[in-house]
C-alpha positions in Angstrom: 62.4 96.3 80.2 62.9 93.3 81.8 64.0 92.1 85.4 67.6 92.8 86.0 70.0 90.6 87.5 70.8 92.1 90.8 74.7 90.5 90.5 75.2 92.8 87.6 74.8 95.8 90.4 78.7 96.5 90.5 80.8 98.6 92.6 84.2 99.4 91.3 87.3 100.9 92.6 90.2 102.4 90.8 93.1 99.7 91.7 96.0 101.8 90.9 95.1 105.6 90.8 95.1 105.2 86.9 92.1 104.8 86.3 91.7 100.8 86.2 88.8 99.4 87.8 88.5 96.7 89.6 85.3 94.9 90.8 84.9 94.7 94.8 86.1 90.5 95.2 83.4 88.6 97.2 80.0 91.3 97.0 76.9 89.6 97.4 74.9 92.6 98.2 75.3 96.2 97.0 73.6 99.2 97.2 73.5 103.3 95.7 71.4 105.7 97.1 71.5 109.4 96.2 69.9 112.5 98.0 69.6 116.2 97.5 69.3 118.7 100.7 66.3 121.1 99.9 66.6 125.3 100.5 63.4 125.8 102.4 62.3 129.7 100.8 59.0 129.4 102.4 57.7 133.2 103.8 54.5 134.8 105.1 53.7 135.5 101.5 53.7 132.0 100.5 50.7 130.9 98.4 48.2 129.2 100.9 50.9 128.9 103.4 52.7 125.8 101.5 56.6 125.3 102.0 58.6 127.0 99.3 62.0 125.3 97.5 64.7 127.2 96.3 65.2 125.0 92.8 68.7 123.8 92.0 69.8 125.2 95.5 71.3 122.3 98.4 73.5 119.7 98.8 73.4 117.0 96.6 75.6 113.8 97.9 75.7 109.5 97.2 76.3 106.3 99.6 77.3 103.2 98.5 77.5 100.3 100.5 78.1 96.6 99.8 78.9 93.3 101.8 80.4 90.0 101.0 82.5 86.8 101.7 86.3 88.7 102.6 88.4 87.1 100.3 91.4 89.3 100.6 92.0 90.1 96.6 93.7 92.9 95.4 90.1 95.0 95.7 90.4 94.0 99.2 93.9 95.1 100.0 93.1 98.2 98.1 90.0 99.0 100.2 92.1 99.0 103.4 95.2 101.2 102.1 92.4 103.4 101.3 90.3 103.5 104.6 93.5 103.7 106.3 95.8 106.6 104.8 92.3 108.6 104.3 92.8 108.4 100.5 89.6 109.5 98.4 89.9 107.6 95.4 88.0 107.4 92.1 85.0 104.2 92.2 82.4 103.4 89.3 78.6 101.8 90.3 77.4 99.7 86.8 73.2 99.9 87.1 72.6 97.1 84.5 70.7 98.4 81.7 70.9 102.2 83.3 74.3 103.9 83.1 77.6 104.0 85.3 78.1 106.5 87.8 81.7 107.1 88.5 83.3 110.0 90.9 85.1 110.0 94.1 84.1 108.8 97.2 85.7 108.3 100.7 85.4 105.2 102.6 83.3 106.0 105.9 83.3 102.4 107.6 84.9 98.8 106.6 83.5 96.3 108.6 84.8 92.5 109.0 83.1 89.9 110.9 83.2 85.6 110.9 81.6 83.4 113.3 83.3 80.0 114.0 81.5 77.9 111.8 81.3 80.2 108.8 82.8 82.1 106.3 84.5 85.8 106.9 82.8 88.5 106.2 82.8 91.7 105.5 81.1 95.5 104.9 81.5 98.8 103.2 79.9 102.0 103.4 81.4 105.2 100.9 80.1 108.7 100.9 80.7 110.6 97.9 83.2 113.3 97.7 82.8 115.5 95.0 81.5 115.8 91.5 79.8 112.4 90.4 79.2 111.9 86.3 76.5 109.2 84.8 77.1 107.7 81.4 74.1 106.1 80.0 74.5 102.7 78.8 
């Protein structure tokens, strides 16, 4: 496989509670990151004292995050309504050449910033909040 283009990382959000997605205006950086809690079974008769797992047992949760030039689009406006009335909506993450994961996620910080000779900016950080499904592409 060859190198991907890391522009075609894309976070998406559902625009109208339809089920249209829109594309995050301005990203330059984005990022997935998925983690599973473990269930430590470990006991005096463990085999040579090693630390046990309980498979398929845990927590299993996603972050996405992203930053970019604020450009205050529809995706923008969106994002806000969302932080602000606590709304959990439904986002997509494309992974070029890997699949799309898509499944609710609430929005756990929105960050702006600008400095007086340069552009405004600004951040996002989602937790995921509930069931998350991957369509291979």
């Amino acid at each position: 496989m060859a190198a991907q283009s890391g522009k075609d990382l894309l976070i998406k959000i559902d625009i109208d509670g339809n089920g249209v997605f829109e594309t995050f205006a301005g990203l330059r950086s984005t990022r997935i990151s998925f983690n599973a809690q473990s269930v430590d079974v470990t006991s005096l008769s463990s085999e040579g004292g090693w630390r046990e797992l309980l498979a398929g047992a845990g927590v299993k949760s996603a972050a996405l995050s992203g930053s970019g030039i604020f450009r205050d689009a529809d995706s923008d406006a969106r994002a806000r309504a969302v932080f602000f009335d606590g709304q959990i909506p439904e986002f997509q993450v494309v992974i070029p050449d890997f699949g799309v994961i898509e499944g609710k996620f609430q929005i756990t910080a929105l960050e702006y910033a600008g400095s007086h000779d340069g552009e405004a900016s600004y951040e996002i950080s989602m937790a995921s909040a509930g069931l998350l499904s991957f369509v291979e592409l």
